[in-house]
NUKOLSE-598185 format. One line per 8 residues: for each residue x negated, y negated, z negated of N, C-alpha, C. Coordinates in nm, 3 decimals. Example, Ala and Ser with C-alpha at 12.3 -4.5 7.8 and 13.67 -1.06 7.14 Angstrom:
# residues 2
-1.319/0.569/-0.780/-1.230/0.450/-0.780/-1.320/0.330/-0.780 ~ -1.285/0.225/-0.708/-1.367/0.106/-0.714/-1.290/-0.003/-0.787
***
This chain:
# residues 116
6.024/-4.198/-0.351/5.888/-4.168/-0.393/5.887/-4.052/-0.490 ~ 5.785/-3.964/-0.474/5.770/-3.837/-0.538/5.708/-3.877/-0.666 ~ 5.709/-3.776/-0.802/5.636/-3.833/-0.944/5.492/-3.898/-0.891 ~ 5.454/-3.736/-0.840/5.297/-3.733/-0.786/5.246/-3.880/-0.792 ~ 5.344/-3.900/-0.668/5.245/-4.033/-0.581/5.284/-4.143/-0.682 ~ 5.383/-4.163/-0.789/5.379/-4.292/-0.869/5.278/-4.274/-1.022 ~ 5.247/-4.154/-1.050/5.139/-4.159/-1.084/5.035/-4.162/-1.064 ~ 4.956/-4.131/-0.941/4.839/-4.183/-0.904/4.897/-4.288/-0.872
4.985/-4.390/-0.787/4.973/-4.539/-0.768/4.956/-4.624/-0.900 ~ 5.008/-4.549/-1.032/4.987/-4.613/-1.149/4.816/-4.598/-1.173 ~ 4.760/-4.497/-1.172/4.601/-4.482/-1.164/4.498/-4.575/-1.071 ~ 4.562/-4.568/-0.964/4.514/-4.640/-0.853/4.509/-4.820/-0.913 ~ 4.636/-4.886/-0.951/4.639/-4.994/-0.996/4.524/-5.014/-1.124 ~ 4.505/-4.916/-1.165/4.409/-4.939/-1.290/4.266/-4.927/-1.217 ~ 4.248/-4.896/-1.160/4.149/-4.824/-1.102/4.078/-5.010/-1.024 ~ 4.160/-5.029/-0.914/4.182/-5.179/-0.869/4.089/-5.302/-0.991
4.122/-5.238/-1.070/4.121/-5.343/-1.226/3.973/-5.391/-1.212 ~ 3.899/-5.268/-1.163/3.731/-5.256/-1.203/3.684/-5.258/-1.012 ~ 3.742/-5.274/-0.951/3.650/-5.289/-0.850/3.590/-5.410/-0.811 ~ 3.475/-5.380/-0.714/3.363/-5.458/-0.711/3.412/-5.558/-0.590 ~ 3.513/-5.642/-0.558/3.567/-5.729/-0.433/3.488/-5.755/-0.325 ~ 3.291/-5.715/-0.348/3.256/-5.773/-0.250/3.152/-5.642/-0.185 ~ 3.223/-5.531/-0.240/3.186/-5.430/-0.133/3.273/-5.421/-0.008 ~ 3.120/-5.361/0.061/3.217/-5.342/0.201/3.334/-5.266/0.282
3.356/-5.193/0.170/3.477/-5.094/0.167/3.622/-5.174/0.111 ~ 3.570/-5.239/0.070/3.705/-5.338/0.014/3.723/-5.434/0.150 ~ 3.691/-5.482/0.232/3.745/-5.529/0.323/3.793/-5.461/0.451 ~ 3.711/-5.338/0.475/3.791/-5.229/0.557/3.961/-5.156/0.454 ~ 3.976/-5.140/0.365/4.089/-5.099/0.270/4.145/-5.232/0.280 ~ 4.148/-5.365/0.296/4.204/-5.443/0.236/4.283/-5.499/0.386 ~ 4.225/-5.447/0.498/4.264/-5.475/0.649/4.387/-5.373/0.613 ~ 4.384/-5.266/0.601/4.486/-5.157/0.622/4.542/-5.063/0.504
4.556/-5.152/0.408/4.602/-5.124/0.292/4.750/-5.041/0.288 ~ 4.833/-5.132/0.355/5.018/-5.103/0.412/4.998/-4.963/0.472 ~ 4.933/-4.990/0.550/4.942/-4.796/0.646/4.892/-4.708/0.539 ~ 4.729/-4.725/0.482/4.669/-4.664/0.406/4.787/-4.601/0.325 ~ 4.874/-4.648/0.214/4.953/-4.615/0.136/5.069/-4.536/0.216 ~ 5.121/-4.569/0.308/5.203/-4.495/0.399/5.185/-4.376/0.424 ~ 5.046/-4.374/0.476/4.978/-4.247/0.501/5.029/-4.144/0.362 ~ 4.916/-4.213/0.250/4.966/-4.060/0.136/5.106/-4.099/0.085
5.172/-4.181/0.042/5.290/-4.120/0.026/5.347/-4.001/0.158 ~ 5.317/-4.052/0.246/5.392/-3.930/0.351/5.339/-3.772/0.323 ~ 5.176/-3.808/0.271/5.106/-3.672/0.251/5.073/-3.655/0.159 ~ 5.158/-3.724/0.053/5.116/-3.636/-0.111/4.983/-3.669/-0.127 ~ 4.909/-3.773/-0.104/4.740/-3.762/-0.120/4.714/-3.904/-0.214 ~ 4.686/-3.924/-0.263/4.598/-4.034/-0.326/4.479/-4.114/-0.287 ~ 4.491/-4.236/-0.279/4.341/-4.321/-0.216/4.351/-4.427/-0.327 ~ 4.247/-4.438/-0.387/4.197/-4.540/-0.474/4.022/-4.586/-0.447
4.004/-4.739/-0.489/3.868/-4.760/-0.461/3.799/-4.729/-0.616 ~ 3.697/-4.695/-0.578/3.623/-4.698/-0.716/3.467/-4.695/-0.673 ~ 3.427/-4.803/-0.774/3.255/-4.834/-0.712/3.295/-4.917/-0.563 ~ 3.150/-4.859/-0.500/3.159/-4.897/-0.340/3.198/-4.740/-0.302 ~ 3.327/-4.661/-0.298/3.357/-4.608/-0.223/3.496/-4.595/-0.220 ~ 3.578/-4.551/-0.127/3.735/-4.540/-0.136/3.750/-4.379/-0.180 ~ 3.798/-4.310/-0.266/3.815/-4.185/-0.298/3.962/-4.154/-0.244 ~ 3.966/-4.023/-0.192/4.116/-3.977/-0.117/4.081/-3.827/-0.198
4.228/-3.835/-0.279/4.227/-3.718/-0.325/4.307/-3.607/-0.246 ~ 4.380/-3.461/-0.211/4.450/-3.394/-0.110/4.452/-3.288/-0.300 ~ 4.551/-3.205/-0.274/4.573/-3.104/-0.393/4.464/-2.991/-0.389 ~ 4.410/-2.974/-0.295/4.319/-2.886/-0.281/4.104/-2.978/-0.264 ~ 4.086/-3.076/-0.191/4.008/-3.122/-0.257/3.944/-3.293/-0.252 ~ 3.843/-3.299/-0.260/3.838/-3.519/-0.242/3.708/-3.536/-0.171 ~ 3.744/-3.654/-0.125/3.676/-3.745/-0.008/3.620/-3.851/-0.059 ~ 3.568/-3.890/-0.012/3.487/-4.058/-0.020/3.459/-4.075/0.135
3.490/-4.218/0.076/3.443/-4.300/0.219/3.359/-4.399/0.186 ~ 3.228/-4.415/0.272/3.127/-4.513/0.146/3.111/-4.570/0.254 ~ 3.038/-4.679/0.275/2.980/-4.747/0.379/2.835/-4.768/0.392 ~ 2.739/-4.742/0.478/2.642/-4.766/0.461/2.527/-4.801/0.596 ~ 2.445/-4.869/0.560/2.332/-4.923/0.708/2.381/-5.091/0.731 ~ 2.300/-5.100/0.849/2.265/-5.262/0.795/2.456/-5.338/0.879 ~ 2.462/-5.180/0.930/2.609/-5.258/1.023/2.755/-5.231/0.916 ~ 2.757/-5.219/0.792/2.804/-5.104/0.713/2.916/-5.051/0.769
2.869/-4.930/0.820/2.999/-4.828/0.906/3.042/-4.730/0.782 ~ 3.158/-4.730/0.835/3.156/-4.583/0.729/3.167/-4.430/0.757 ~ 3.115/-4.351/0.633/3.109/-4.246/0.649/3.173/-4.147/0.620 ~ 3.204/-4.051/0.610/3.309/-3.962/0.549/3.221/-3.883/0.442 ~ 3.254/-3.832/0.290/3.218/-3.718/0.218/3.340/-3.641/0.157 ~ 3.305/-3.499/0.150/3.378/-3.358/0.130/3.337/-3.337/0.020 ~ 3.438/-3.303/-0.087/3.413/-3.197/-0.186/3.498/-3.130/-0.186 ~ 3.472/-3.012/-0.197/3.601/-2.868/-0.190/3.625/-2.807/-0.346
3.704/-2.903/-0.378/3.716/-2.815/-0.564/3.766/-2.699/-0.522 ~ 3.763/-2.610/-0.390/3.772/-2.473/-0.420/3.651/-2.389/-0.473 ~ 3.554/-2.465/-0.392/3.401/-2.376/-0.391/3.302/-2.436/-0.510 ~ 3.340/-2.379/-0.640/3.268/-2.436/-0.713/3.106/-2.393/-0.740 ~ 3.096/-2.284/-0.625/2.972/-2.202/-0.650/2.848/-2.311/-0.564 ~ 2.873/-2.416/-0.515/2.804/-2.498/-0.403/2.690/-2.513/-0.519 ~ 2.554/-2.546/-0.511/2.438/-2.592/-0.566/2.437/-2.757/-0.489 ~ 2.439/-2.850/-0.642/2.442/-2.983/-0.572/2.321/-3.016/-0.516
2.267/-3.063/-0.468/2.158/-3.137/-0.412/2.105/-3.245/-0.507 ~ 2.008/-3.248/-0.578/1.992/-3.398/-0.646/1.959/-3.519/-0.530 ~ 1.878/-3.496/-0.446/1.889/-3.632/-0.371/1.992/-3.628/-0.251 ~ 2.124/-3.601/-0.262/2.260/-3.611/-0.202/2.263/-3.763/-0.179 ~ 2.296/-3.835/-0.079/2.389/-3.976/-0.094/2.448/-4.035/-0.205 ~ 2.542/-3.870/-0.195/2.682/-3.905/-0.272/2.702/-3.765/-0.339 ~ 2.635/-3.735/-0.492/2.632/-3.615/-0.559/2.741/-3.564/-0.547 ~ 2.753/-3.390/-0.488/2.839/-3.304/-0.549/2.936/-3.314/-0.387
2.897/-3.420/-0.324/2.937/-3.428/-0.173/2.872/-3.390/-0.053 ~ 2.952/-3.362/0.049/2.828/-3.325/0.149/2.917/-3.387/0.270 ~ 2.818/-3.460/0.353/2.861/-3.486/0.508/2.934/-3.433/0.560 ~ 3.057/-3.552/0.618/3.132/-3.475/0.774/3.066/-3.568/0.884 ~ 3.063/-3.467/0.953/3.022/-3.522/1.126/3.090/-3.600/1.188 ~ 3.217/-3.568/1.149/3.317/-3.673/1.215/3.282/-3.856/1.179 ~ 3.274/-3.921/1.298/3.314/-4.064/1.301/3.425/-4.140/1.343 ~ 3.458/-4.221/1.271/3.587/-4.329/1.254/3.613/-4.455/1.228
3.663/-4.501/1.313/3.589/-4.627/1.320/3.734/-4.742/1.160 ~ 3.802/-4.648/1.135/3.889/-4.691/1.042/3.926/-4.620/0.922 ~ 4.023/-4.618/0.779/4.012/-4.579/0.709/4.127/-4.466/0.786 ~ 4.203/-4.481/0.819/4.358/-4.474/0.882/4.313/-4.360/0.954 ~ 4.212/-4.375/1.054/4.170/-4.281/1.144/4.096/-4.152/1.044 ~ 4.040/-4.182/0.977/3.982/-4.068/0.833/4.085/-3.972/0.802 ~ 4.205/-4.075/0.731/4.290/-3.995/0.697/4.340/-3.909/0.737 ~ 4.344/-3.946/0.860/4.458/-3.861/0.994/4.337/-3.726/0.989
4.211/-3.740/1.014/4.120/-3.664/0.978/4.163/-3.561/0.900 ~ 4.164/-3.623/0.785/4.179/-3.544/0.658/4.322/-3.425/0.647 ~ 4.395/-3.496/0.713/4.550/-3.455/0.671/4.564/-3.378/0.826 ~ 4.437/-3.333/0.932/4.520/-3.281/1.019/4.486/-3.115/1.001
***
């Protein structure tokens, strides 16, 4: 294991401390937790829950995965800490984020998303 990834897994565990168990993102993360972690150690990336969303960090920028509607599917959100010139939206979803088109029916499948 690289520093990187045992310091965010140390963040991540704290992070765990304060989440809400009966969002619906905690039972999609909690199905595929083992791979989930597999995944970023292999890719240097970070996934922690916080609130109702799963945050995936990459060195360049972060994601959320929130769930939402009466079936709660989830969705994907982008922020590019490259482009800091973006004007947020106040009525955004998910401030300072903006929609991907892409659908997935898993967290696993996101990632692969993310990291391809």
């Amino acid at each position: 294991m690289n520093e990187y990834f045992l310091i965010k897994q140390r963040n991540m565990e704290e992070e765990l401390a304060c989440v809400d168990e009966t969002a619906p993102i905690w039972k999609y993360y909690h199905q595929e937790e083992d791979a989930i972690m597999n995944i970023c150690m292999e890719n240097f990336i970070s996934c922690f829950l916080q609130g109702k969303a799963l945050v995936i960090e990459t060195p360049v920028s972060t994601w959320k995965i929130i769930t939402n509607g009466q079936k709660k599917s989830m969705f994907l959100y982008h922020r590019n800490e490259m482009e800091t010139d973006e004007i947020d939206n106040p009525n955004a979803l998910i401030p300072n984020y903006h929609s991907q088109s892409c659908r997935r029916n898993t967290i696993v499948e996101y990632l692969e998303y993310i990291i391809a």
